[in-house]
Each structure stands twice: as C-alpha cells, then as structure tokens.
N, CA, C and O of each residue as an XYZ file, in Angstrom:
404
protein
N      -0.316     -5.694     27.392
C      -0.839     -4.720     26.455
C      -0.299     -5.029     25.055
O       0.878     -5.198     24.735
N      -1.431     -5.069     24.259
C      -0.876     -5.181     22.501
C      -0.558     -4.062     22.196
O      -1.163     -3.032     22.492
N       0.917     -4.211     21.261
C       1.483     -3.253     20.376
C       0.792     -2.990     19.243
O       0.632     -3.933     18.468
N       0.354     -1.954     18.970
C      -0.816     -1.841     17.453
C       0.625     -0.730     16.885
O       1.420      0.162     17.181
N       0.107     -1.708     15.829
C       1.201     -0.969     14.233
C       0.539     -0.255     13.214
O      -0.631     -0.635     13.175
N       0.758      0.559     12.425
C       0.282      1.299     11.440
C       0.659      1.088     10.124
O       1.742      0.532      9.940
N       0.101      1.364      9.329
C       1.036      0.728      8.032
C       0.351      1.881      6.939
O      -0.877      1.933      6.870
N       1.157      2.765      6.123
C       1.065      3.711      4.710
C       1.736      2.250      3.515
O       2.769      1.593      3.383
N       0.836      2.321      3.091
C       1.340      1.355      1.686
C       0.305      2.116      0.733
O      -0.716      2.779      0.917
N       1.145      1.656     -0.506
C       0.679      1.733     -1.781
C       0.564      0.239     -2.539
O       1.359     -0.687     -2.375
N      -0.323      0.232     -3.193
C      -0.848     -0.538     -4.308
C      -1.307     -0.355     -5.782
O      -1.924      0.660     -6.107
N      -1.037     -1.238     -6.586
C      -0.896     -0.868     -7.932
C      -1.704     -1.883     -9.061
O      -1.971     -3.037     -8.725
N      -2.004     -1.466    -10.169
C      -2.648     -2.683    -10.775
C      -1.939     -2.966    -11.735
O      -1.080     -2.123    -11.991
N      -1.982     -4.041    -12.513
C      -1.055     -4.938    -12.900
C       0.045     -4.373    -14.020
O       1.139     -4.877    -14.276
N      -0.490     -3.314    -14.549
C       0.718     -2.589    -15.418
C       1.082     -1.177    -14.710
O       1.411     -0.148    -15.301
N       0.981     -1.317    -13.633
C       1.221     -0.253    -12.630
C       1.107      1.124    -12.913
O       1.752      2.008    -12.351
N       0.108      1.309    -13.970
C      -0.375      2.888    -14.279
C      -1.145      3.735    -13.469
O      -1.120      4.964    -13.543
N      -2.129      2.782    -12.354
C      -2.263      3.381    -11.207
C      -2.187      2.977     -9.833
O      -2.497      1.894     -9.335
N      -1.841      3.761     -9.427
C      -1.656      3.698     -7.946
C      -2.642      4.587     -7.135
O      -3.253      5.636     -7.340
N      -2.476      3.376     -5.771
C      -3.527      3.916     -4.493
C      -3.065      3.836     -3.449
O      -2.315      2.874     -3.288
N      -3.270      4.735     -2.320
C      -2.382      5.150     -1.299
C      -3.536      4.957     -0.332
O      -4.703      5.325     -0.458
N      -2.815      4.144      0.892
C      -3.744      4.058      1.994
C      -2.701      4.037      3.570
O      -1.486      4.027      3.765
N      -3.908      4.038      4.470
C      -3.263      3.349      5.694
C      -4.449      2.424      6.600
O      -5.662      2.591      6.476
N      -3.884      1.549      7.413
C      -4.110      0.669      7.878
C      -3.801      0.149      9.048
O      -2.724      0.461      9.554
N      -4.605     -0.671      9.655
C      -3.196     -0.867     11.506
C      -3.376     -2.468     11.468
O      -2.996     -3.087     12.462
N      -4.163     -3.474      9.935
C      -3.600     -4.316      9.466
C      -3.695     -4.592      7.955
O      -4.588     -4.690      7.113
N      -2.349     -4.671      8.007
C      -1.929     -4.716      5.890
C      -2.430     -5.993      5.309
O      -3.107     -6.025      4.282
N      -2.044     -7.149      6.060
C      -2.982     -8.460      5.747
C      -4.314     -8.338      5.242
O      -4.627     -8.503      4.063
N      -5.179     -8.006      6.293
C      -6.607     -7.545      5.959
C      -6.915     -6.831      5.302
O      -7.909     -6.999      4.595
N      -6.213     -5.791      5.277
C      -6.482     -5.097      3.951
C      -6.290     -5.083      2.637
O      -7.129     -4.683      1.830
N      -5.311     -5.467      2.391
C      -4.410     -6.141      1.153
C      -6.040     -7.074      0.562
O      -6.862     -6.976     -0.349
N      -5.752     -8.020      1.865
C      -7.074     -9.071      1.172
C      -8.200     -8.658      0.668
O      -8.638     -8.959     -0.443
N      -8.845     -7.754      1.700
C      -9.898     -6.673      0.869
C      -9.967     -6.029     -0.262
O     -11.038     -5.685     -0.762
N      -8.605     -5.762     -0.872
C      -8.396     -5.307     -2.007
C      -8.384     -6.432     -3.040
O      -9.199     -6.466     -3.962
N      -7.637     -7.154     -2.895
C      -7.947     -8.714     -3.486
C      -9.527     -8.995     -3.982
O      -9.824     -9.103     -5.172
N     -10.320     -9.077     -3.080
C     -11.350     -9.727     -3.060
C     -11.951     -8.577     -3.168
O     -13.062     -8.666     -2.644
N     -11.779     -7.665     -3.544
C     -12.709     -6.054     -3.971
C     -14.313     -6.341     -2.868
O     -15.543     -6.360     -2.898
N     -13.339     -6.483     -2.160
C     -14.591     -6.259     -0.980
C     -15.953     -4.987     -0.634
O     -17.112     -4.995     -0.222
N     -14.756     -3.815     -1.184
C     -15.707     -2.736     -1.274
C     -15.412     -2.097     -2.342
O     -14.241     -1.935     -2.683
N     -16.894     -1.433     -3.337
C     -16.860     -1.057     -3.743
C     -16.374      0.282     -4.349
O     -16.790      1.180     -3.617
N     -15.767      0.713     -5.236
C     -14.777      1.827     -5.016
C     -13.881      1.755     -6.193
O     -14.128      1.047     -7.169
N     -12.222      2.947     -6.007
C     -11.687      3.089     -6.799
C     -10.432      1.820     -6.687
O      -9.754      1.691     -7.706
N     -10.174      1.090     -5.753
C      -9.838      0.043     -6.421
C     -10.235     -1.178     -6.905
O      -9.540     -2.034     -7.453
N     -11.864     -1.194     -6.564
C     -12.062     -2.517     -7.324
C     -12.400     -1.813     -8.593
O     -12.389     -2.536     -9.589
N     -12.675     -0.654     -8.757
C     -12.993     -0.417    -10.441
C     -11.850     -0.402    -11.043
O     -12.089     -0.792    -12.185
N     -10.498     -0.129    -10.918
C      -9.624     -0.144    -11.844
C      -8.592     -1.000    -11.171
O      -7.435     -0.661    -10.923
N      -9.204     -2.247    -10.887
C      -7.965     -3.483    -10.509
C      -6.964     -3.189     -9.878
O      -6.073     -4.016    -10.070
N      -6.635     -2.234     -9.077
C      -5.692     -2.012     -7.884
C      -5.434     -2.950     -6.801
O      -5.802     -2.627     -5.672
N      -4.912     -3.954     -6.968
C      -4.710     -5.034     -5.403
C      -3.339     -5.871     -5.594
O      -3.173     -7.071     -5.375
N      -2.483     -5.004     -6.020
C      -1.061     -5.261     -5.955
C      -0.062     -4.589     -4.707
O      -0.050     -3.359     -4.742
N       0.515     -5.017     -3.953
C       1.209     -4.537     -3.359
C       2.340     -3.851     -3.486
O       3.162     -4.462     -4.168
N       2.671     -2.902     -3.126
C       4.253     -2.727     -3.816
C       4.781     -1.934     -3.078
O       5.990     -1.900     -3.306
N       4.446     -1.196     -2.210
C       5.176     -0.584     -1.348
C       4.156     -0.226     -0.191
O       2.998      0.166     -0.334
N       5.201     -0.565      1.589
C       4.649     -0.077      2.626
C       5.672      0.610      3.732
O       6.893      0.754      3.795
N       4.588      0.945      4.540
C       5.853      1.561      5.660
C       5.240      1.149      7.338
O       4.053      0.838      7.443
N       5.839      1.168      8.172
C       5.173      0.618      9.494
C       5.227      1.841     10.208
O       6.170      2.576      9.916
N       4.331      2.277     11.189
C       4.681      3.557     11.982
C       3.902      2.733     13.296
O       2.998      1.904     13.407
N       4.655      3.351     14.043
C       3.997      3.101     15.916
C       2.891      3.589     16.206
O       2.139      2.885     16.880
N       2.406      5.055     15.759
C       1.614      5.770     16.046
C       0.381      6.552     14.834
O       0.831      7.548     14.268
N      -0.854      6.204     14.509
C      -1.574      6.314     13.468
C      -1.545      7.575     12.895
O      -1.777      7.722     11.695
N      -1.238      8.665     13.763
C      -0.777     10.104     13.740
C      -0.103     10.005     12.693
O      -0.606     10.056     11.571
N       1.310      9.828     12.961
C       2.590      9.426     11.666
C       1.567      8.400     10.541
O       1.566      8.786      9.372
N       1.059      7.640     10.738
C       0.868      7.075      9.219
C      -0.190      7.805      8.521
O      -0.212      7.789      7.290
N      -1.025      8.411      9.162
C      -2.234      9.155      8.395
C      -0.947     10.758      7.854
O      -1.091     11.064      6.671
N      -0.049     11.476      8.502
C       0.516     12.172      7.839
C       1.481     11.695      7.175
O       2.177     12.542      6.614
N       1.800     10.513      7.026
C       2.891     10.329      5.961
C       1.873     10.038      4.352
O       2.195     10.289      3.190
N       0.997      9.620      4.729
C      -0.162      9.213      3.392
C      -0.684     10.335      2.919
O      -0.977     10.649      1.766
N      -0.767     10.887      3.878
C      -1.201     12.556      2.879
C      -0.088     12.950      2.599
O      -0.384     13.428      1.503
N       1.254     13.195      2.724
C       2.591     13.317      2.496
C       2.606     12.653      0.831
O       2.840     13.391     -0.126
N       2.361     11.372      0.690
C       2.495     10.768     -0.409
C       1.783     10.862     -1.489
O       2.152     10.911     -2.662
N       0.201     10.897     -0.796
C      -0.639     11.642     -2.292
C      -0.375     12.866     -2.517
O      -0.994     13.325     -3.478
N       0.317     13.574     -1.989
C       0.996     15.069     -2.704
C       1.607     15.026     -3.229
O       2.005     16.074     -3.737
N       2.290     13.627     -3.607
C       4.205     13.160     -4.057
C       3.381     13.551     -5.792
O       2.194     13.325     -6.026
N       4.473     14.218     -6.905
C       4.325     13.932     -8.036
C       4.441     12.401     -8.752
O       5.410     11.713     -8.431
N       3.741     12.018     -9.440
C       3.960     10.345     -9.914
C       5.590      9.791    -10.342
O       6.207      8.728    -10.413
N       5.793     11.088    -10.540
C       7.193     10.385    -11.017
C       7.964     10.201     -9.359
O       8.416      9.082     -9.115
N       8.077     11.131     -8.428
C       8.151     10.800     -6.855
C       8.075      9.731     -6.264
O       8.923      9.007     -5.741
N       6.433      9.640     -6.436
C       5.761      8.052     -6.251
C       6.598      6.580     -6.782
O       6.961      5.703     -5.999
N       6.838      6.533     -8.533
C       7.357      6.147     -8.920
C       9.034      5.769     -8.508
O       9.461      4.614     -8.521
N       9.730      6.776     -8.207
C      11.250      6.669     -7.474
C      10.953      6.157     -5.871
O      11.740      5.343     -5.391
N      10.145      6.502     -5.294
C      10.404      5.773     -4.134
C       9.544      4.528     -3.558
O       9.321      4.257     -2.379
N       9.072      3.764     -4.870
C       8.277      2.420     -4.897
C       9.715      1.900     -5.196
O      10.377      1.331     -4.328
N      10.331      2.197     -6.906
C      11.845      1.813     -6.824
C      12.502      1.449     -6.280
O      13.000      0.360     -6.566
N      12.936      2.262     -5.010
C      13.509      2.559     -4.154
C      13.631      1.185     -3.187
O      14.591      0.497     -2.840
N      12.359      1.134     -2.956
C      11.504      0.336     -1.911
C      11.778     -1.293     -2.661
O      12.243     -2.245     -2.033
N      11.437     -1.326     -3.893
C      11.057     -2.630     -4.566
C      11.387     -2.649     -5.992
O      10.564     -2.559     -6.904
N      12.466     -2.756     -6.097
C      12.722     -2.136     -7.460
C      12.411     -2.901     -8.917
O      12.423     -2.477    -10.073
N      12.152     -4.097     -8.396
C      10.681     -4.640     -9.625
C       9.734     -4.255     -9.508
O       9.238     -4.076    -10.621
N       8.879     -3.891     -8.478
C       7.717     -3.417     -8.398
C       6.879     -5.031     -8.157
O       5.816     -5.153     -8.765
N       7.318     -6.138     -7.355
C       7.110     -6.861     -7.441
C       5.798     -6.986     -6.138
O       5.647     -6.076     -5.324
N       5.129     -7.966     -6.132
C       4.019     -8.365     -5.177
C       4.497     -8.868     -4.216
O       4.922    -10.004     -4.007
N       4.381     -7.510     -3.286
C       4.874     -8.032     -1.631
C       3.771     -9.201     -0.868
O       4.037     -9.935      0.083
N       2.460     -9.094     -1.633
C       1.563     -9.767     -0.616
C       1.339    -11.351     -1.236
O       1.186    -11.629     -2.426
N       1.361    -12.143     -0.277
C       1.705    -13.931     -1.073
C       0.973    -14.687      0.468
O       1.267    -14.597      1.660
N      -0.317    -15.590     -0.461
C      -1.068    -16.596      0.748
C      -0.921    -15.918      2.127
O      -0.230    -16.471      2.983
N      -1.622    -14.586      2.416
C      -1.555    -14.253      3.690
C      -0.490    -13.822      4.448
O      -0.540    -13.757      5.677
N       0.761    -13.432      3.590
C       1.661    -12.569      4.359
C       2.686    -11.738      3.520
O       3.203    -11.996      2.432
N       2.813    -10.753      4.283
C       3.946     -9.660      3.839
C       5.277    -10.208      3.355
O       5.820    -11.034      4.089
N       5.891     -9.858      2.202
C       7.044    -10.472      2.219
C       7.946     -8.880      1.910
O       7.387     -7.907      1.404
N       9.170     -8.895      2.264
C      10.143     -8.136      2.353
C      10.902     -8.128      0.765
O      11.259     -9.066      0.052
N      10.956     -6.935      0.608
C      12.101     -6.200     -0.708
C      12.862     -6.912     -0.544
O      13.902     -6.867     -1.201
C-alpha cells in the first residue's frame, strides 16, 4: 500500500507582495503547474510560482484545515512564519525537486 502525503504550501511572486496558499498530495506537480501557469487564474495573473513555504500532513483532513488556518493568518503572520520557515524567502523548488530551509 502507498503512503499518500499532503502538502499546505505557500507561494509568492518575485517581490513577494503576494502570496497564495494551497494544498496538494503532490508539491512537485503542482509547483510545476504554477511555473508553467498551466491554469488560468490568480496565480498566473499576478506571477505567483515561487515557493517559499510548505508543510507535509499524513492525512488531507489536516492539510485542507491547516490552509484555511493560514488564509485567516494576518499578512504580517503569514510573513513571520514564511521567516520562520525560510528566512530569505528563498526558492524551495529547483529542476523538479523540493529543497529544504
């Protein structure tokens, strides 16, 4: 039996004024989708396909309530615990894989 993972990440565009909050049960693929503004929407209109912060959960339950958890966060919130996470705010996603804070 496969282990399926969940993933709450945020993404940012290049002067990190906005941010977008999602989840996923793969960050690869999605990440790339954002990249390649695969679908039309609010991040291919305002260049959102930076990585900068994620989280892994076991169960999609926990990641769909931690993401609504986070779009409630005030920006400055948001802001301290991307920090937190990555404190350049640097691009976790590189040729097809996750890289670690």
């Amino acid at each position: 039996m496969k282990i399926r993972l969940y993933y709450t990440y945020i993404l940012s565009n290049f002067n990190h004024k906005v941010l977008y909050i999602g989840v996923t049960n793969d960050l690869i693929r999605r990440v790339t989708e954002h990249k390649n503004k695969a679908t039309k929407g609010f991040t291919s209109k305002y260049n959102v396909d930076k990585l900068v912060y994620y989280e892994i959960f076991d169960f999609v339950e926990l990641a769909i309530s931690r993401e609504k958890q986070l779009k409630a966060y005030s920006r400055i919130k948001k802001d301290a615990l991307i920090s937190g996470f990555n404190s350049n705010w640097i691009e976790l996603y590189s040729n097809g894989s996750i890289l670690h804070p």
